[in-house]
BALOLUM-146491 format. One record per residue (C-alpha): residue number from 1; residue in three letters; x, y, z. Coordinates in Angstrom, 1 decimal, padded with zeros to 4 digits. Example, Ala and Ser with C-alpha at 12.3 -4.5 7.8 and 13.67 -1.06 7.14 Angstrom:
2
VEXTOR   num   residuo        X        Y        Z
VEXTOR     1       ALA    012.3   -004.5    007.8
VEXTOR     2       SER    013.7   -001.1    007.1
This chain:
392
VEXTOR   num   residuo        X        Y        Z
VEXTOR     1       UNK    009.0   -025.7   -002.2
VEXTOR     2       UNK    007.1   -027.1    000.5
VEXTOR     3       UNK    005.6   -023.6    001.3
VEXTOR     4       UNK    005.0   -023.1   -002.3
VEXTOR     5       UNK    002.8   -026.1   -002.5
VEXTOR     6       UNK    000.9   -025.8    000.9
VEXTOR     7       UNK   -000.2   -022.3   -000.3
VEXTOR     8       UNK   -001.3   -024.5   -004.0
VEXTOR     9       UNK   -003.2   -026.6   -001.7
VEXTOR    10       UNK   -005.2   -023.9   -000.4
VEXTOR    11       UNK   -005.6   -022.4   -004.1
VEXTOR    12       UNK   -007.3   -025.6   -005.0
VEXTOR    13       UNK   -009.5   -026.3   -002.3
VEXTOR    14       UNK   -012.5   -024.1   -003.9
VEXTOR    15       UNK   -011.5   -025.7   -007.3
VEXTOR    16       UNK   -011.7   -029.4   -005.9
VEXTOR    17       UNK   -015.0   -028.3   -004.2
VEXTOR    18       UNK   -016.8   -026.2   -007.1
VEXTOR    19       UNK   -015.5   -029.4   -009.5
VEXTOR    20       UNK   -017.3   -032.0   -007.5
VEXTOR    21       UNK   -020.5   -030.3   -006.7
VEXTOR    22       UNK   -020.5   -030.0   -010.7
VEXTOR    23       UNK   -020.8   -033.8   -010.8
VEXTOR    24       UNK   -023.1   -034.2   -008.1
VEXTOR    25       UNK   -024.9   -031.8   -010.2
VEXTOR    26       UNK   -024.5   -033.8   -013.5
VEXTOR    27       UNK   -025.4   -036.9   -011.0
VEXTOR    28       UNK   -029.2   -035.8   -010.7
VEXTOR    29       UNK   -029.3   -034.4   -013.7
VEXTOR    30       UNK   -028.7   -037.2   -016.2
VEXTOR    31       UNK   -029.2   -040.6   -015.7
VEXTOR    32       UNK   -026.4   -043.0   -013.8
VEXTOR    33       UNK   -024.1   -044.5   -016.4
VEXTOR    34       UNK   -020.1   -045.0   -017.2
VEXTOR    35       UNK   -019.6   -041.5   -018.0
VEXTOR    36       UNK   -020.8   -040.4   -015.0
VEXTOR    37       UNK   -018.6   -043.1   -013.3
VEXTOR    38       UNK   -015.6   -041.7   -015.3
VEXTOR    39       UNK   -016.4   -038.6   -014.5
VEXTOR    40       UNK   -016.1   -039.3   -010.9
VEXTOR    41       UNK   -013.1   -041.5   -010.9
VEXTOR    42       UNK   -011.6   -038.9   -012.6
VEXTOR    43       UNK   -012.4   -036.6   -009.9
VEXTOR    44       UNK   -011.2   -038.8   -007.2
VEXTOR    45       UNK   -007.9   -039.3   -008.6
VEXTOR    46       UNK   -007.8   -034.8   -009.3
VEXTOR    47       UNK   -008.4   -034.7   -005.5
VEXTOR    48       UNK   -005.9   -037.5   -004.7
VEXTOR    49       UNK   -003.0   -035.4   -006.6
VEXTOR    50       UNK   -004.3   -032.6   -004.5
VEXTOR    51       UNK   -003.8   -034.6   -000.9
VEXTOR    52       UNK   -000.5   -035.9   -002.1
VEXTOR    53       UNK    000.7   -032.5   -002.9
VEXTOR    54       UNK    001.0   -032.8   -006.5
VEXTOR    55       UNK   -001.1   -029.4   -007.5
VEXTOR    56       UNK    000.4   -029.4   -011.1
VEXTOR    57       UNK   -001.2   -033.0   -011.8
VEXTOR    58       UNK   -004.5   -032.0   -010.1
VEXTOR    59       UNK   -004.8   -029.0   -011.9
VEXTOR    60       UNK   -004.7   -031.2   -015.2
VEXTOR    61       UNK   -007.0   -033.4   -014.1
VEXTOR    62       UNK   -009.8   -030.8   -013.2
VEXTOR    63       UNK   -008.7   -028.7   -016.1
VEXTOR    64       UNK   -009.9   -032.1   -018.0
VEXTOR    65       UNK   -012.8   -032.3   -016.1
VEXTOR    66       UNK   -014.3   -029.1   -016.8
VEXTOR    67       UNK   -013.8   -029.2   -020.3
VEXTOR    68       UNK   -016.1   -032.0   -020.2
VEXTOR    69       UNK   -019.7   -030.1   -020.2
VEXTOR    70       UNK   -020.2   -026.6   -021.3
VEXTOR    71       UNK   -022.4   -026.1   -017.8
VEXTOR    72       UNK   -018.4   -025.9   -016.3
VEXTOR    73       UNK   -018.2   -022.0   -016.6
VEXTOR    74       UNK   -017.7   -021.7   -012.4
VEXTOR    75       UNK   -015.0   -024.4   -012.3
VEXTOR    76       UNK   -013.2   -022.1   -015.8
VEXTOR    77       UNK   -013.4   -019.3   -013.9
VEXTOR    78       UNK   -011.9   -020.8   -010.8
VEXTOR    79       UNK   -008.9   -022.0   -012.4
VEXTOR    80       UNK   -008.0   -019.1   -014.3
VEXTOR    81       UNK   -008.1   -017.1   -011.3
VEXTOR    82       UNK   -006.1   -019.7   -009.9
VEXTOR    83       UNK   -003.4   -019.6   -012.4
VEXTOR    84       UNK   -003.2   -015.6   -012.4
VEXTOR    85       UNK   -002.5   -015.9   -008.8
VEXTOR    86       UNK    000.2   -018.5   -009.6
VEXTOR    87       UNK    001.7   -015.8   -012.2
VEXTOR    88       UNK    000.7   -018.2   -014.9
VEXTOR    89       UNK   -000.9   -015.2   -016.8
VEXTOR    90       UNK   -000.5   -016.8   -020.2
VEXTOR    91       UNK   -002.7   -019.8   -019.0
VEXTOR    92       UNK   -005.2   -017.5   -017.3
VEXTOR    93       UNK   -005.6   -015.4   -020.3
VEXTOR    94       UNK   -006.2   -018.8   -022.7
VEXTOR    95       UNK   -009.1   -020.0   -020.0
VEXTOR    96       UNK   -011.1   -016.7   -020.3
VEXTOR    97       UNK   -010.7   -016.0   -023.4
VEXTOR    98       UNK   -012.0   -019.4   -024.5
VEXTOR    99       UNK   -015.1   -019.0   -022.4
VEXTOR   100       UNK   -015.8   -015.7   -023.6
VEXTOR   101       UNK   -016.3   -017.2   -027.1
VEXTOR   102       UNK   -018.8   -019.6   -026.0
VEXTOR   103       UNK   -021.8   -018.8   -027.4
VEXTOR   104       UNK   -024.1   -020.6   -024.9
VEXTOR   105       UNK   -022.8   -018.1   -022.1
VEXTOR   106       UNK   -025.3   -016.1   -020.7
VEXTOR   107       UNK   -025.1   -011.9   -019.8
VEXTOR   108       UNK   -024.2   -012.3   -017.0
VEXTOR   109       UNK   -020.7   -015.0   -017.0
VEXTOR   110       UNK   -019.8   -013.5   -020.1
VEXTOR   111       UNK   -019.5   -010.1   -018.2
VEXTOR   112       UNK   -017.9   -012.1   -015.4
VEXTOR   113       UNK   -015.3   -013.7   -017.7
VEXTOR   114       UNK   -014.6   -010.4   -019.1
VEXTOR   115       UNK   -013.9   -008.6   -015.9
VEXTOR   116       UNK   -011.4   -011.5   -014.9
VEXTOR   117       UNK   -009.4   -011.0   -018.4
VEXTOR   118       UNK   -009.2   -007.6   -017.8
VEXTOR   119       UNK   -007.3   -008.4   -014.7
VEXTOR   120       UNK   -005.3   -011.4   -016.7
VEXTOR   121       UNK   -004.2   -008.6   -019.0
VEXTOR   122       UNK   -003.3   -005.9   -015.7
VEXTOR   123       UNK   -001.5   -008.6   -014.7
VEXTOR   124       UNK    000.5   -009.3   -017.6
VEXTOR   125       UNK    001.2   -005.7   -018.3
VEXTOR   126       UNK   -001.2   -005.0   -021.0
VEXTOR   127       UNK   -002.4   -001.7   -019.5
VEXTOR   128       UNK   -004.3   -000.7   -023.4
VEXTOR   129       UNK   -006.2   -004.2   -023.6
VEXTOR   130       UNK   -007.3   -003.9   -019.9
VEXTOR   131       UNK   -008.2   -000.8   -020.6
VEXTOR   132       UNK   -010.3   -000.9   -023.0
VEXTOR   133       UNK   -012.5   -004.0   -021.6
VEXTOR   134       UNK   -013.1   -002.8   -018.8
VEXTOR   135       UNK   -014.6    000.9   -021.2
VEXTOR   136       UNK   -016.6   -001.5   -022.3
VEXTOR   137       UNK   -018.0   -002.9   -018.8
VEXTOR   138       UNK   -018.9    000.2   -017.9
VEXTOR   139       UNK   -020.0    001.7   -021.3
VEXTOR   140       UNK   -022.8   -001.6   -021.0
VEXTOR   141       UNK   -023.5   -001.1   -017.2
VEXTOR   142       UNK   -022.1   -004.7   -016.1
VEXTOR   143       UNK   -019.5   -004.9   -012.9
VEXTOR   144       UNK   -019.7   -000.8   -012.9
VEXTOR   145       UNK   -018.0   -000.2   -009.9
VEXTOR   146       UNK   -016.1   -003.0   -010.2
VEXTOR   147       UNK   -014.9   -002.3   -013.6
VEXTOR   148       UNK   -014.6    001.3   -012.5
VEXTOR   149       UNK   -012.3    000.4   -009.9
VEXTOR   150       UNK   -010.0   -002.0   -012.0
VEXTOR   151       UNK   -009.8    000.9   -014.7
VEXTOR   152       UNK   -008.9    003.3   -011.2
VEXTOR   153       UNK   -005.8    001.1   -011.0
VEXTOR   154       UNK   -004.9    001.1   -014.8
VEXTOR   155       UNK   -004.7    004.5   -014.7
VEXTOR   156       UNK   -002.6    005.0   -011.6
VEXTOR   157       UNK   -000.4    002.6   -013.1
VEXTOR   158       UNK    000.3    004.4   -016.1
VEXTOR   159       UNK    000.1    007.7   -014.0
VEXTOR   160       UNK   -002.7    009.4   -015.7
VEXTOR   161       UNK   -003.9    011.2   -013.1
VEXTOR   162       UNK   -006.5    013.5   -014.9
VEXTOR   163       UNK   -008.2    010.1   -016.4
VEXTOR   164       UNK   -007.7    008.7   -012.7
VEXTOR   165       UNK   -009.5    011.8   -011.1
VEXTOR   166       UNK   -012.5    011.5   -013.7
VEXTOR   167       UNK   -012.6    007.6   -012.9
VEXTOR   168       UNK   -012.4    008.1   -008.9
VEXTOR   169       UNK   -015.5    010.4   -009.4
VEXTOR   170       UNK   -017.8    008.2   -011.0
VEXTOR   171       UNK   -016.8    005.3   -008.7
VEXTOR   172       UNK   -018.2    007.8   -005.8
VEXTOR   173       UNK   -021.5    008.7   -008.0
VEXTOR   174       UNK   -021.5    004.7   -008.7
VEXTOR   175       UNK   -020.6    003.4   -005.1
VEXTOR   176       UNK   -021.5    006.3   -002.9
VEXTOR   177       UNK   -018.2    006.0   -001.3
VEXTOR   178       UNK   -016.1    008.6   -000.7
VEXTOR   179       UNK   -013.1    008.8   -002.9
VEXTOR   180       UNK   -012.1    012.3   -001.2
VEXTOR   181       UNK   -009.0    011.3    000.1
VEXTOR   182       UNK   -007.6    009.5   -003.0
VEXTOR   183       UNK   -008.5    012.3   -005.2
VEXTOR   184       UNK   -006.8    014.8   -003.4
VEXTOR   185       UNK   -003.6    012.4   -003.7
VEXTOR   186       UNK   -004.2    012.2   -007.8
VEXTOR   187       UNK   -003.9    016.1   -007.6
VEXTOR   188       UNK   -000.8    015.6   -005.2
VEXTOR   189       UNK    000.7    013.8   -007.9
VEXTOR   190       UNK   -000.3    016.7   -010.4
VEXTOR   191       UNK    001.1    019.5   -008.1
VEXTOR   192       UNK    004.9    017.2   -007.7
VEXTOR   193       UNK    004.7    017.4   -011.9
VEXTOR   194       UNK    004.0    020.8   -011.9
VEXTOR   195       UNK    006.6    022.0   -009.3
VEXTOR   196       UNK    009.2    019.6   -011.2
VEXTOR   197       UNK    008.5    022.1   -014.4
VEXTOR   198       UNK    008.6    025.3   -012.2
VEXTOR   199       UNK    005.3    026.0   -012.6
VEXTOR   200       UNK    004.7    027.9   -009.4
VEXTOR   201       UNK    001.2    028.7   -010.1
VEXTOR   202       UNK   -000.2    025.2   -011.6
VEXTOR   203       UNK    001.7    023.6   -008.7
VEXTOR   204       UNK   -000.5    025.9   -006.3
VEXTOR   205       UNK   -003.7    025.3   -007.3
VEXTOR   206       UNK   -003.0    022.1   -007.9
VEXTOR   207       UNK   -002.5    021.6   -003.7
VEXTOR   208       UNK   -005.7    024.2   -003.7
VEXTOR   209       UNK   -007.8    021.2   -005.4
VEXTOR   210       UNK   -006.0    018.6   -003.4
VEXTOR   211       UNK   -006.9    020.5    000.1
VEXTOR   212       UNK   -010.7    021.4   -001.4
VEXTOR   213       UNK   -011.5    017.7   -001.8
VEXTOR   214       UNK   -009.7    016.6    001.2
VEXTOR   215       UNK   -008.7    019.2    003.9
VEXTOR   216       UNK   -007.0    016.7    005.9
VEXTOR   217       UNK   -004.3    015.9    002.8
VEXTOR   218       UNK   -000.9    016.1    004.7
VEXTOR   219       UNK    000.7    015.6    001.8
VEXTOR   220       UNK   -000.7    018.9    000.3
VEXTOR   221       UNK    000.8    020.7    003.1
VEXTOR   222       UNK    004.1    019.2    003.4
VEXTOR   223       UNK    004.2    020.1   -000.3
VEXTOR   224       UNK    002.9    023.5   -000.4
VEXTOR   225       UNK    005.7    023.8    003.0
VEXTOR   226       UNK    008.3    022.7    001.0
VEXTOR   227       UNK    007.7    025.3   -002.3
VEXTOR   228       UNK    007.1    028.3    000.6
VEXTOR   229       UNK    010.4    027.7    001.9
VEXTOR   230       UNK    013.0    027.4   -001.3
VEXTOR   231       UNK    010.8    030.6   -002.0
VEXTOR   232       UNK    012.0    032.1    002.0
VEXTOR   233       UNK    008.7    032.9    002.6
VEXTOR   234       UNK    009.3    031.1    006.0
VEXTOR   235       UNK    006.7    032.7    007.5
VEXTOR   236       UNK    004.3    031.0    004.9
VEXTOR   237       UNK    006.0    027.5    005.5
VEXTOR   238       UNK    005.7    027.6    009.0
VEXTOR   239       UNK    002.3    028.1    008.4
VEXTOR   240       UNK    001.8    024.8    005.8
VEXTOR   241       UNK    004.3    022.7    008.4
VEXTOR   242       UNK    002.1    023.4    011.4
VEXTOR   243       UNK   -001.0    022.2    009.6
VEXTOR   244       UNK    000.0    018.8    009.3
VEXTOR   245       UNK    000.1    017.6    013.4
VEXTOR   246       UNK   -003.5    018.6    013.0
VEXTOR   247       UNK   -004.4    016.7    009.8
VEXTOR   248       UNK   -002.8    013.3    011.0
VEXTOR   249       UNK    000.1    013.6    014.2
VEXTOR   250       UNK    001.2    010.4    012.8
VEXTOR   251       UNK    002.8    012.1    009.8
VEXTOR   252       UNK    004.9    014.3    012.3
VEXTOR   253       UNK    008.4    013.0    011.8
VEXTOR   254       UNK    007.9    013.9    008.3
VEXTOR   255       UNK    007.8    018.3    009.0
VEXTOR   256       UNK    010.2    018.6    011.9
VEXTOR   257       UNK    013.5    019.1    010.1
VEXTOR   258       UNK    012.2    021.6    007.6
VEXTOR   259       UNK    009.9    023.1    010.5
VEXTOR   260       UNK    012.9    023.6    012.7
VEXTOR   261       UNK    015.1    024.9    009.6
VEXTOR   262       UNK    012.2    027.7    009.0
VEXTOR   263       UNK    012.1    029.1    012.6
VEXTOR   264       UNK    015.8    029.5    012.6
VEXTOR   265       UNK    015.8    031.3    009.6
VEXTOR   266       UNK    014.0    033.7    011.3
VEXTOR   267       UNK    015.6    033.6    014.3
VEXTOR   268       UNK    012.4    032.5    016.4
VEXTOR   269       UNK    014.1    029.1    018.5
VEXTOR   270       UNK    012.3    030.5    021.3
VEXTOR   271       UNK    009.1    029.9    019.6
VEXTOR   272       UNK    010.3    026.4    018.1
VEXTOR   273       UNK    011.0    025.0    021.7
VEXTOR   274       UNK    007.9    025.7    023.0
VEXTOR   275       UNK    006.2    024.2    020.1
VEXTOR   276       UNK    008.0    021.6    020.1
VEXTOR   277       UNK    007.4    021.2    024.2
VEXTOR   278       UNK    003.8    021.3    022.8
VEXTOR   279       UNK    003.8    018.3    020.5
VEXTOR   280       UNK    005.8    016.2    023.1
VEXTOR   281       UNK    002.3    016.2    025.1
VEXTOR   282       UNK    000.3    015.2    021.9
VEXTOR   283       UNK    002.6    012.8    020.4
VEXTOR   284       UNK    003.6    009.7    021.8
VEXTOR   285       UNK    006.9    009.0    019.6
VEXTOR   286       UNK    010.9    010.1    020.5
VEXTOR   287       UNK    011.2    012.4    017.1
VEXTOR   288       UNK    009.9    015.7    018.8
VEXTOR   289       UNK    011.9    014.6    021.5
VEXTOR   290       UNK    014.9    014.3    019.8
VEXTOR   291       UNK    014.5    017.7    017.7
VEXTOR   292       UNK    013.8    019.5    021.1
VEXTOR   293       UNK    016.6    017.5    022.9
VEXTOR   294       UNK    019.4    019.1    019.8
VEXTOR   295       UNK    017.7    022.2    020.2
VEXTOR   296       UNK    018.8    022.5    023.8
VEXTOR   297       UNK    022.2    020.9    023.1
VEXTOR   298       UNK    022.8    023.8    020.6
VEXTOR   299       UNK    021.6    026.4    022.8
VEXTOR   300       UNK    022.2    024.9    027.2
VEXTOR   301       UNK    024.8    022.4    026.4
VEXTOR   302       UNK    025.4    018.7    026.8
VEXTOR   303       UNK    024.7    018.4    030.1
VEXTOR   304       UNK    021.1    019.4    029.8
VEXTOR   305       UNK    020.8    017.7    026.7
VEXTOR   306       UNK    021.8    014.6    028.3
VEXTOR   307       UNK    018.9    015.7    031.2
VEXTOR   308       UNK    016.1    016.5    029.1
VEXTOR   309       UNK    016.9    012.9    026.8
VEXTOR   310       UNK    017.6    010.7    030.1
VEXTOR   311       UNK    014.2    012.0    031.7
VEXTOR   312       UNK    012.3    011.1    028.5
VEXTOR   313       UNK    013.7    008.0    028.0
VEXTOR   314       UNK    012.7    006.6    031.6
VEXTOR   315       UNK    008.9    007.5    030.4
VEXTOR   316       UNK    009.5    006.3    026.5
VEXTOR   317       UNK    012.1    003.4    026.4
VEXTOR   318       UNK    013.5    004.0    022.3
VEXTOR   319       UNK    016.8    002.7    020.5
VEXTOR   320       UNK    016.9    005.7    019.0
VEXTOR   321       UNK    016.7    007.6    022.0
VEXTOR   322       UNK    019.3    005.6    023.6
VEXTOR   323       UNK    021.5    005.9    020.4
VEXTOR   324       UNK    021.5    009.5    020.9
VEXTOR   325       UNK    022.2    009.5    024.1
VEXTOR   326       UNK    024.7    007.7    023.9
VEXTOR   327       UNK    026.4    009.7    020.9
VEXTOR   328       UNK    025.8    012.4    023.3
VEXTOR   329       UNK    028.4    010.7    026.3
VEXTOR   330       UNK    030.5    009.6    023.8
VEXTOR   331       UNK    031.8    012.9    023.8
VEXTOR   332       UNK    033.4    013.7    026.9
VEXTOR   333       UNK    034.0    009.6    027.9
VEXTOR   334       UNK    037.2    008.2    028.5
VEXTOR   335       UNK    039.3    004.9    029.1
VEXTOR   336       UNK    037.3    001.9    030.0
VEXTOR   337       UNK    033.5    003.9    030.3
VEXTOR   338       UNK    034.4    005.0    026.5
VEXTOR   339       UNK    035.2    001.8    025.7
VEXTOR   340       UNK    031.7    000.1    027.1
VEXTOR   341       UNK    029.7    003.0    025.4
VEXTOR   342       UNK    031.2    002.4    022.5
VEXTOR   343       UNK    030.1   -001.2    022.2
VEXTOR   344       UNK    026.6   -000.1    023.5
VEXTOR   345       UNK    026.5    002.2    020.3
VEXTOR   346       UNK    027.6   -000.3    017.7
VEXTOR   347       UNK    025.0   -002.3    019.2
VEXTOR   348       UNK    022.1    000.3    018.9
VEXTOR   349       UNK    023.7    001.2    015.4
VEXTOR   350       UNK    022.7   -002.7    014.2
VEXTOR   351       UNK    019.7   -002.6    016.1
VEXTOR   352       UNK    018.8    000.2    014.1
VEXTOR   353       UNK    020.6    000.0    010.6
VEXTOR   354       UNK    018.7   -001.9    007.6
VEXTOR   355       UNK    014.9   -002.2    009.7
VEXTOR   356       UNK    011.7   -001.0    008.3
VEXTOR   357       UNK    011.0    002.7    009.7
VEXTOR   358       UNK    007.7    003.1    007.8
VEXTOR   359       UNK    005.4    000.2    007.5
VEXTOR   360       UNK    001.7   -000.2    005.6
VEXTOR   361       UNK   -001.1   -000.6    008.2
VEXTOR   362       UNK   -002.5   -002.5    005.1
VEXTOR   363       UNK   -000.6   -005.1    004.3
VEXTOR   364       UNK    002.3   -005.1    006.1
VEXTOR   365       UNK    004.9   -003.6    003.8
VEXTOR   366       UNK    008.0   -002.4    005.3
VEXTOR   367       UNK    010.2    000.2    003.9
VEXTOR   368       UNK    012.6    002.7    005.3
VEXTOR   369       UNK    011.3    005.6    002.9
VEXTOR   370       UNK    008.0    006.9    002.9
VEXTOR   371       UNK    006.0    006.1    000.2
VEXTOR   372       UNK    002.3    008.2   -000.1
VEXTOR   373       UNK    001.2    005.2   -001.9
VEXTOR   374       UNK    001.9    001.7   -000.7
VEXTOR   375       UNK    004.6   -000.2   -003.3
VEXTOR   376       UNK    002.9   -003.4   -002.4
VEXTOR   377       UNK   -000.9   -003.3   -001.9
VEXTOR   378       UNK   -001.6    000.0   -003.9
VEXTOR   379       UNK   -003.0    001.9   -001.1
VEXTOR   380       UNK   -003.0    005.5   -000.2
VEXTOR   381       UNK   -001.7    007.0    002.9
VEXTOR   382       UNK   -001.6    004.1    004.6
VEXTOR   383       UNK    002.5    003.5    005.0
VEXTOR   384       UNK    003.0    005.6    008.3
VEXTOR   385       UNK    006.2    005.4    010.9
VEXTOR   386       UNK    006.7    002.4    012.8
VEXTOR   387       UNK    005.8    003.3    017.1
VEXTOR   388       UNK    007.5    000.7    019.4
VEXTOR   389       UNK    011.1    000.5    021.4
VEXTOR   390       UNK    012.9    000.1    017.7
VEXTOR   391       UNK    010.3    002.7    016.0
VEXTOR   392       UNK    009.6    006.1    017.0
């Protein structure tokens, strides 16, 4: 609770602020008097309920306050936003809409109080009403890339992704900023739907259009990877796989299984060590590592496994390389040393189990799936494998 209201406290600040310069400004304004006295008692005791940690009572009190004098629109718009970010979205959606039917608003806050009930309504789940305000935003030319952006995210979260593509390119024309990289995820999206319907030839030119607008899309490749192998063209996912250390090493981890399934499909191992040798100098995490170290457990023995992974882990100190190592000793131990490594692996194993692998260099979100688009904050490629002793 004590969280809940600090965080209030903060909320209000701007409110308390924008209410009193409103009577200082109603203090030069009209002459000195008792309503200007009541208006700043008032005010006092608002602020007082804010100091003493009662946010409910001072959000009354300057709720009263500002619908004192028509002049108040600021202070309006303050609170609502206030209450949407409490998740009062009932309250929020009341505030706008009565200030929207003033008729002494000017052009300008009425367009302002509309773009804030479009977000009331996001909020609230009205995707149709949100919708079609902010059409009208843009249809008038108020807020464009604003309203062009809030109408991005209605789309994306009804997953119209032909309406979000058309939207993302006129907030480039409107903004000159590049919406390249999100564009080529909307056509991502359209190339998963079309490879869920077997549509082998809409799914490839959907990832043709995704690479076109962005030719750094991983996701493009891993997808066009994954449809070349359940076809056995291995060959052709190789191809698609070895794209993706090149677009963005950071999306590594996500290729080498598949990668590693392809070559030995074709009997090529050779070929997958030394690429995998390869990425070890470009890439500073243990997953090549750990790839190459099975690979020569398959094919030299434990032993060298054990080698390779011990030599590695002196330079890169990971859990998981240690888990594996580990696993790998656990094997031919006995008696008392079995014993000890088995308690060193039950600890690595909780080290490990239920943490974050991915995490959003955004906002912070952790999650142990990938996700292209961040489930918290909305944004694209920007959840990426932890790095560190616990990460990669």
């Amino acid at each position: 609770m004590l969280m809940i209201e600090s965080g209030l406290f903060w909320l209000l600040l701007p409110v308390a602020a924008l209410t009193g310069w409103m009577i200082a400004r109603w203090g030069m304004r009209r002459s000195s008097g008792r309503r200007e006295t009541v208006l700043r008692s008032t005010y006092f005791r608002g602020l007082n309920y804010l100091l003493n940690e009662q946010p409910d009572k001072a959000i009354e009190v300057f709720l009263k306050i500002a619908e004192v004098d028509s002049d108040t629109v600021e202070t309006h718009l303050a609170l609502g936003n206030l209450f949407r970010r409490r998740g009062e979205v009932d309250r929020a959606i009341r505030i706008h809409q009565n200030l929207i039917a003033r008729p002494s608003l000017d052009a300008e806050q009425r367009t302002h109080a509309l773009l804030e009930l479009g977000e009331d309504y996001m909020r609230a789940g009205l995707f149709d009403r949100a919708e079609n305000l902010f059409s009208e935003l843009i249809q008038i030319g108020a807020h464009k890339p604003s309203a062009l952006k809030h109408l991005l995210a209605v789309y994306q979260q009804e997953k119209d992704w032909h309406k979000a593509i058309e939207t993302a390119e006129r907030l480039e024309r409107a903004s000159g900023e590049s919406m390249a990289a999100v564009i080529a995820q909307y056509y991502c999206e359209l190339a998963e739907e079309a490879w869920r319907e077997r549509d082998e030839n809409e799914t490839r030119r959907r990832l043709g259009q995704a690479l076109a607008r962005d030719p750094k899309c991983v996701r493009a490749s891993i997808i066009l990877g994954r449809v070349e192998r359940q076809r056995e063209d291995y060959e052709a996912a190789i191809r698609a796989y070895r794209q993706v250390p090149d677009q963005d090493i950071e999306y590594l981890p996500e290729i080498l299984d598949p990668l590693l399934t392809c070559y030995r499909a074709l009997g090529r191992e050779d070929e997958a060590q030394r690429y995998l040798d390869e990425l070890i100098g470009r890439y500073d995490g243990i997953s090549p590592i750990l790839s190459l170290a099975g690979m020569i457990l398959e094919r030299e023995g434990e032993q060298a496994a054990v080698t390779f992974i011990t030599r590695h882990l002196r330079q890169r100190p990971s859990v998981r390389g240690l888990d594996y190592l580990i696993g790998l000793n656990l094997a031919h131990s006995e008696g008392p040393a079995r014993d000890n490594l088995l308690i060193l692996h039950d600890l690595t194993r909780k080290l490990l189990d239920g943490k974050a692998v991915y995490r959003c260099s955004h906002c912070g979100f952790g999650t142990r799936t990938t996700h292209w688009q961040c489930p918290s904050c909305k944004q694209w490629t920007t959840v990426k494998p932890i790095h560190g002793v616990a990460g990669e």
